[in-house]
ROVEX-29413 format. One record per residue (C-alpha): x, y, z; residue in one letter. Coordinates in steps of 0.001 Angstrom, whole numbers, plus 524288, in hexadecimal, padded with zeros to 5 digits. Layout:
<nodes>
XYZA...
</nodes>
This chain:
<nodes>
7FDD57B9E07F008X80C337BCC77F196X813F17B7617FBE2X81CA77BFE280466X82B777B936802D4X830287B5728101FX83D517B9C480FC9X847C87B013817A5X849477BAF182035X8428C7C1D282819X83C7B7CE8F824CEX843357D666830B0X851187CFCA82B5DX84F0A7D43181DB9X84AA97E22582165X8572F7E25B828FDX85EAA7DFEF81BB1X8558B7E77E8137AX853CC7F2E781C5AX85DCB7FC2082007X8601D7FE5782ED5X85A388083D83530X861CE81576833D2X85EEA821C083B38X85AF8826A982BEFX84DA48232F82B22X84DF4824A881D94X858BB81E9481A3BX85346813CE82250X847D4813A581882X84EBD8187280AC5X85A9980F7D80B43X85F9C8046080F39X86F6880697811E1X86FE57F94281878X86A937EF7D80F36X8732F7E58080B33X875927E4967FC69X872FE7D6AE7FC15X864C47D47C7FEA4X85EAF7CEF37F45EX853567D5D77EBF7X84B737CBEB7EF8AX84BAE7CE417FF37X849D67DC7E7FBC7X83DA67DB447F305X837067D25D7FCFDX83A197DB1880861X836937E567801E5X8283A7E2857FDEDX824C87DE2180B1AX82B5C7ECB1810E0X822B67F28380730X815887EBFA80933X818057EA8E818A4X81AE97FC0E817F6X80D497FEC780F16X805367F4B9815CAX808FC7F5A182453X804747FE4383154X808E280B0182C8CX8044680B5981E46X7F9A8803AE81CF6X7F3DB8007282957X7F51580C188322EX7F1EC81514823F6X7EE6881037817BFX7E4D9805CB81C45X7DE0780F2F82626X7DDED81B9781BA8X7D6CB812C88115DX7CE2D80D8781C96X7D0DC80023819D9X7D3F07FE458288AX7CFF48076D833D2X7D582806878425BX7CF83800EC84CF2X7D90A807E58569CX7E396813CB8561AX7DAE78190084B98X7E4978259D84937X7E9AB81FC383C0BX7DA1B81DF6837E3X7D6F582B92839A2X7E34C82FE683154X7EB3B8334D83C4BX7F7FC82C75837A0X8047382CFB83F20X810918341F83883X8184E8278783946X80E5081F0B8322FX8163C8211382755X8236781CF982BC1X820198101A82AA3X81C7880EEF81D1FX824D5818B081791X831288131E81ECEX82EF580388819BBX82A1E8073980BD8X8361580CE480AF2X83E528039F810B7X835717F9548060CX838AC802F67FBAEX849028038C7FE00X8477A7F5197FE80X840F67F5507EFD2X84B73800BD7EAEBX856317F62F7F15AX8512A7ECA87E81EX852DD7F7877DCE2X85FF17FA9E7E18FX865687EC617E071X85F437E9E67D389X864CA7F6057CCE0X872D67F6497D3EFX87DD67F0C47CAE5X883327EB867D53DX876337E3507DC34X86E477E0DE7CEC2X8728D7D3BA7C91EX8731D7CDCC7D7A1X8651D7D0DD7DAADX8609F7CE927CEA4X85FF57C06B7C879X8560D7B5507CD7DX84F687C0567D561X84BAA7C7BA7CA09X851FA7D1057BFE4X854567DF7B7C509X849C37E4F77BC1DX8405E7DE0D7C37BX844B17DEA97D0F2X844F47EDA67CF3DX837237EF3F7C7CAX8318F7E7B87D4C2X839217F0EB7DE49X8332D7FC8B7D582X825B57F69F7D808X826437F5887E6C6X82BAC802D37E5D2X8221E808C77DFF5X81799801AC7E730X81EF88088F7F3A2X81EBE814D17EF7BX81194817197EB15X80E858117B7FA2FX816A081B927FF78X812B7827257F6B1X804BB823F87F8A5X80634822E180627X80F808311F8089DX80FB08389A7FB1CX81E4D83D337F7A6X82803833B47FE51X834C782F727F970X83557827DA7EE4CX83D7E81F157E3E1X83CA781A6C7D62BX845D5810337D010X84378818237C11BX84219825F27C515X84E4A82EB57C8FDX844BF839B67CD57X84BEC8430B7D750X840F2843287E095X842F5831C37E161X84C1B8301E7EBE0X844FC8267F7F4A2X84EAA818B67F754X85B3D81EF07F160X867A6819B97F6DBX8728881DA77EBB6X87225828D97F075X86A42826AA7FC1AX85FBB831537FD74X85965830D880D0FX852EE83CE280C2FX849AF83AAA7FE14X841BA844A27F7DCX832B5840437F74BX82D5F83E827EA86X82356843DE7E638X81620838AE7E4F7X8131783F4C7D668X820FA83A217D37CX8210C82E367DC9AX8145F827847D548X8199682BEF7C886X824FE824DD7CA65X81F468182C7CFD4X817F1816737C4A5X8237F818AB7BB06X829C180DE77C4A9X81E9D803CE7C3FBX81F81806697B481X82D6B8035F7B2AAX82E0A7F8B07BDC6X822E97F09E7B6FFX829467F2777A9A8X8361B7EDC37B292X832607E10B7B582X8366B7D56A7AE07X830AB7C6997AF84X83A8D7C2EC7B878X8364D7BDE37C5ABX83BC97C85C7CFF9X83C697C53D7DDF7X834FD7B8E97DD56X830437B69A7EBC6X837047BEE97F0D6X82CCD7C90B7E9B9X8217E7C8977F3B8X819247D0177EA19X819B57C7947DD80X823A07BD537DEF3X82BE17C3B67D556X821327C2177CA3FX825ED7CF4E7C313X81B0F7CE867BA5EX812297D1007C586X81A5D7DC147CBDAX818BA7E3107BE7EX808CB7E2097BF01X80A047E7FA7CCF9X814627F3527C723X808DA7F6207BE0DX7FB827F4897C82CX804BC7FD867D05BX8064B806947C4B8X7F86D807357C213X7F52E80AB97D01EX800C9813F47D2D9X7FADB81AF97C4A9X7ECEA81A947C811X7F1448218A7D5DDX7F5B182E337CDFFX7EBFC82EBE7C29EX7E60C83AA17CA2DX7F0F18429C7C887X7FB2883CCA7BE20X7EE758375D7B510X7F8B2834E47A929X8035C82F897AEA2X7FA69826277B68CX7F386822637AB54X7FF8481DB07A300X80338814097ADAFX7F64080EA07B02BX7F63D80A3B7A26BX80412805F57A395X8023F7FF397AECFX7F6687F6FC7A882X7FBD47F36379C13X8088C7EEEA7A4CCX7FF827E4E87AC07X7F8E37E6767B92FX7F64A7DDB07C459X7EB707D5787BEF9X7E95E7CA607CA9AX7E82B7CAE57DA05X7F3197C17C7D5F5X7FBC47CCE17CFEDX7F9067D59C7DCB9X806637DAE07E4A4X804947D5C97F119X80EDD7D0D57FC0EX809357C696804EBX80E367C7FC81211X812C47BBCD819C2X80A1D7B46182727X815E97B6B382FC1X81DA67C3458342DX823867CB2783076X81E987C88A82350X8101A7CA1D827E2X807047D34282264X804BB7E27C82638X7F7387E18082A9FX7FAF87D4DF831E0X807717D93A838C9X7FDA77E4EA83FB7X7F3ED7DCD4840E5X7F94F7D17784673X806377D22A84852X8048C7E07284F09X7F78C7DA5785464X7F1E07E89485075X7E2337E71A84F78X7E0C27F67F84CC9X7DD877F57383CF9X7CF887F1A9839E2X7C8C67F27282B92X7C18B7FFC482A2CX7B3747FFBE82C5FX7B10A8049181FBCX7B8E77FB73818E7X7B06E7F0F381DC1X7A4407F6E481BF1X7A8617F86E80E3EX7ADDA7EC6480BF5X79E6A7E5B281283X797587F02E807AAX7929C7F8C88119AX79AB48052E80D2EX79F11808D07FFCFX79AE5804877F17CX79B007F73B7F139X790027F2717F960X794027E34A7F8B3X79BD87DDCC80262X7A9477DB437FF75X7AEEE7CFD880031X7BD947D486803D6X7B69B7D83E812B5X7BB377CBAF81895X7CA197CB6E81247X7CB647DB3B814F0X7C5447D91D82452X7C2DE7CECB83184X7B62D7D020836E1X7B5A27D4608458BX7B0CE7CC7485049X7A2357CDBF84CF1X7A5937C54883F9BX7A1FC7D561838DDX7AAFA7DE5882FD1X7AC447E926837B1X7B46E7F2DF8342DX7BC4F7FCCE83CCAX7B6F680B4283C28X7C0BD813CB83426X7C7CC81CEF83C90X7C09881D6E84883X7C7C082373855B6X7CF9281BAB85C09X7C57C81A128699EX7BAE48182186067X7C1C480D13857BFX7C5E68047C861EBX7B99A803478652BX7B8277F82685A21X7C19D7EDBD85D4FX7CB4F7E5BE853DDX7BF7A7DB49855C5X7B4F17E2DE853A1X7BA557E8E584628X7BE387E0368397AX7CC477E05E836DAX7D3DB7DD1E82C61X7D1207D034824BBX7D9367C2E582821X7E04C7C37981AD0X7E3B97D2B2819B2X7E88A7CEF8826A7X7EF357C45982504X7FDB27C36882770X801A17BF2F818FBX7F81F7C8DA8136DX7FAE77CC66805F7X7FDA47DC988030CX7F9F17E10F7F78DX803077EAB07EEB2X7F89A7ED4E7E32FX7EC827E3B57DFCFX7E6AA7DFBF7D2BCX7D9D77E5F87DAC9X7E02C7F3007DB46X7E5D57F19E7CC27X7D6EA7F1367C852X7D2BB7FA917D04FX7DC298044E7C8CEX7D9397FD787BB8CX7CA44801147C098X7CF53810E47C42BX7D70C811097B6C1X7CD3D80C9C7AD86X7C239815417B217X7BDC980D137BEA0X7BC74800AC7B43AX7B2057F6157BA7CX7B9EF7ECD57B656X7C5F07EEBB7BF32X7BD537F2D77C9AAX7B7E57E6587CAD2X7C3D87E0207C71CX7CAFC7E6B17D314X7BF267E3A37DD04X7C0BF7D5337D81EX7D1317D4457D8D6X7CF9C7D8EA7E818X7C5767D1A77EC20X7CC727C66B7E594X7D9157CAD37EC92X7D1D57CA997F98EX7CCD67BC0E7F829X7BF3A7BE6A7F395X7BC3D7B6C07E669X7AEAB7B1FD7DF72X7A0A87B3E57E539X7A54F7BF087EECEX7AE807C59F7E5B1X7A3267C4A07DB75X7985B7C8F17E2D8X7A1527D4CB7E6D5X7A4F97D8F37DAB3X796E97D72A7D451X792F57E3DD7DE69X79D887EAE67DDA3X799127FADD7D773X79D417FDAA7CC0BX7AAE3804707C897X7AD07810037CB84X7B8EA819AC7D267X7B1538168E7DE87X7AEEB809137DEF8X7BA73805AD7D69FX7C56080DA77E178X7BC2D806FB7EEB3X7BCAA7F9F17E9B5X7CCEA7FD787E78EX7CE0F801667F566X7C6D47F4EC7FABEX7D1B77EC597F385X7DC2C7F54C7F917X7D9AE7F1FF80599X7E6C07EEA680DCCX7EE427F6F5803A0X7ECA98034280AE0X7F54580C138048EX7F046809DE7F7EEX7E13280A3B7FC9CX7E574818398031BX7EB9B81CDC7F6C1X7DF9381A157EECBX7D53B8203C7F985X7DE4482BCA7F8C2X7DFB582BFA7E78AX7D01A827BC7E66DX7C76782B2A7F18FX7C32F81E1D7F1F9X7BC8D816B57F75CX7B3C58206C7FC4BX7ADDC8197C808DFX7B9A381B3B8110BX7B7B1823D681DCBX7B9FD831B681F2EX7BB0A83BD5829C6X7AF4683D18831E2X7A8C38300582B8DX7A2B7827E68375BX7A86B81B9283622X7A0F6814BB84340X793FC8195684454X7915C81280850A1X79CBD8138D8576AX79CE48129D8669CX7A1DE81FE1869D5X79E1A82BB286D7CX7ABD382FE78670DX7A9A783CE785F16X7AAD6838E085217X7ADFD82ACF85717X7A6078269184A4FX7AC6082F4B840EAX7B92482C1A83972X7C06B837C883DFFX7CEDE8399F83858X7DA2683ED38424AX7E0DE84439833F2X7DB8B84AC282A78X7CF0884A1A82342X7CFF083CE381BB7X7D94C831C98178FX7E7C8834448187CX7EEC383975809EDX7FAFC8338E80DD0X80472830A9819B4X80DE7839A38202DX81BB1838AE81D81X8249B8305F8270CX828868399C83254X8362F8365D82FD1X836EC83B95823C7X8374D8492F829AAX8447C8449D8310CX84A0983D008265CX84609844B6819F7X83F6A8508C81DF7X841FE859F380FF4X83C5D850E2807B7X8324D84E4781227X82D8285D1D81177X82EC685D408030EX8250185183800F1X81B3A8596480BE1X81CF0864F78050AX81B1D85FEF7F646X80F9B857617FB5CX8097B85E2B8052EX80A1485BD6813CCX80E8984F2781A99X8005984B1681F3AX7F5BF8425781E82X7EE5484A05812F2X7F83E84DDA80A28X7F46E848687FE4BX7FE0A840497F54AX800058447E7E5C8X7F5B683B3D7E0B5X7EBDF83E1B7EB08X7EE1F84BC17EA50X
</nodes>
């Protein structure tokens, strides 16, 4: 586990330094930074930065109030709009605006590492420039596939690419109004960037604690460069089968995560406002309204699905309610007939996902399998190698983990892409991108399924899962509202070259 650096300050007074003040631009409030003081040390940045990052593609907006519901990990127990795909046009401000704001923070770190004028004084004892700028790349990239994933075209930057249509974060000259790239040329790019930021990276210790991630340990950040690689390659075999396969090979032979020990995580702190994102709604908000999905649990106790055994990961991934039962909260009900079940009645989320100083995971030796499995012809080997690395990552060890993997099925596209989404759990963009790219698993819910067969309502179609949206699970989020004010040409060319800005517009790679 990696321990979140408590900074001497707090995180409000660094933001203030970090963070430009608010400007009647809201882009420029979220593309530069015109205020930052020259003098703040890479070190501040970096672990500023990482915690803006995880706190944007973890929090309400992105994960809790989205992600999380579309791959049914969670389901609501009240205001149920966001369950039945009806998603508000400013869900996306939020994680748009601060992944940004994490991502300026990372190019800052560029900036000062490359300028004649800042590069010897940040360099040094904190780590040469080579390094400091491969691990800005990284987080970078890791960004950016979020936010494509998440939108489609958005504005984007690369450190090694002069490409016209780049012009995300550019200050000299300052660009407010940036074209939207194009996601073809967006995950191109990111892989060329986790290629040449891995081959980057020296021995030299970088960051030390201030790196929440890996304390610095650059050998480390190159195995997550490559699991990244792998998954950001595996993502677009579908369409760009060649170029995918020459950097999953790359990638492999470079060295992949290989321990839960390797895994890019940040662990979050047991005191605000370094807690948790789950926590801070949960507790800090006092906000009851997220239960675990009814058919999470029942998959998770063997009742729905392939694999018949139960799991052990149940008690980690949810609380039993007041009856001492894992009860899960019917996916998507309406909102008169889901209160009906109260935050007592229901399981919620498990004590340690839930826990203040939980640890969020960035990419998993689980996952790395899992794609090892996909690459090498759903192998049985890495299958059972990934089932084994998450339930190890969860807590479960010996006996239970043996007796769980002795009845698992056998590999298979399947089995091998269910038992990925079961370890994805509380990484809900990624678990969203793969039900999109896959199919998988294929137990979730869909339109018209009855979810609560003996529900106490006469309700019409009180039983049924019946979405507000569309016919089935969002293809992406809309575009920030304010990007019609702020940037409205490049807006309309992104609709236009993608199709529509709505809920089931398809990305590139799901197209």
């Amino acid at each position: 586990m990696k321990q979140l650096t408590l900074l001497k300050y707090t995180f409000a007074a660094i933001a203030a330094l970090l963070l430009a003040a608010c400007s009647d631009d809201k882009f420029r409030d979220i593309n530069t930074d015109p205020n930052r003081p020259a003098d703040v040390p890479t070190t501040t940045i970096i672990s500023v930065a990482q915690k803006q990052l995880v706190d944007a593609l973890r929090g309400s907006n992105a994960n809790f109030r989205g992600s999380m519901l579309f791959a049914q990990y969670f389901s609501q127990n009240q205001y149920t709009n966001e369950s039945r795909y009806d998603i508000g046009r400013t869900n996306a401000d939020g994680v748009w605006d601060n992944t940004y704001k994490a991502l300026n923070n990372l190019e800052q770190i560029i900036r000062l590492n490359t300028d004649p004028l800042t590069k010897d004084k940040v360099s040094g004892t904190v780590g040469p420039n080579e390094n400091q700028i491969a691990i800005a790349r990284i987080l970078k990239s890791f960004a950016f596939l979020s936010l494509t994933d998440v939108f489609g075209d958005i504005p984007y930057s690369s450190y090694g690419n002069a490409d016209p249509d780049f012009q995300a974060l550019k200050i000299n000259p300052e660009i407010l109004k940036p074209k939207y790239a194009s996601q073809e040329k967006i995950y191109q790019d990111i892989l060329k960037e986790l290629k040449e930021a891995a081959a980057q990276l020296t021995t030299a210790n970088t960051f030390a604690a201030y790196d929440g991630i890996y304390k610095g340990n650059t050998a480390l950040w190159k195995k997550f460069a490559n699991s990244l690689r792998v998954r950001v390659a595996v993502r677009i075999r579908a369409k760009l089968p060649q170029v995918a396969e020459a950097h999953i090979q790359e990638a492999i032979a470079g060295g992949l995560i290989t321990t839960n020990a390797e895994n890019a995580t940040l662990k979050y702190e047991n005191k605000s406002p370094n807690e948790a994102p789950l926590f801070r709604i949960t507790v800090t908000e006092n906000r009851r309204d997220f239960s675990v999905s009814h058919i999470l649990i029942n998959v998770l106790k063997g009742q729905v699905g392939p694999f018949t055994a139960a799991d052990p990961r149940l008690p980690v991934y949810a609380r039993v309610n007041n009856k001492g039962e894992y009860r899960g909260q019917p996916y998507g009900l309406l909102p008169s007939v889901a209160s009906i079940l109260k935050a007592e009645d229901i399981s919620l989320p498990g004590t340690l996902v839930n826990a203040a100083d939980y640890t969020e995971v960035l990419i998993e030796l689980a996952e790395v399998n899992f794609l090892l499995s996909e690459v090498r012809n759903w192998s049985q080997a890495d299958y059972v190698a990934g089932v084994r690395a998450s339930l190890e990552k969860w807590g479960v060890t010996g006996a239970a983990a043996d007796t769980y993997v002795n009845a698992l099925p056998a590999a298979s596209q399947a089995n091998v892409l269910s038992q990925k989404y079961l370890a994805l759990y509380m990484q809900g963009i990624e678990a969203w991108s793969e039900i999109r790219r896959t199919g998988y698993p294929a137990w979730l819910v869909k339109p018209g399924d009855v979810v609560w067969a003996d529900v106490p309502s006469g309700e019409a179609d009180a039983s049924k899962f019946v979405p507000l949206v569309g016919t089935g699970i969002p293809a992406r989020l809309y575009y920030p509202q304010k990007e019609q004010a702020v940037n409205l040409e490049n807006y309309r060319a992104a609709i236009g070259a993608q199709g529509g800005d709505n809920l089931a517009t398809k990305i590139w790679w799901n197209k």
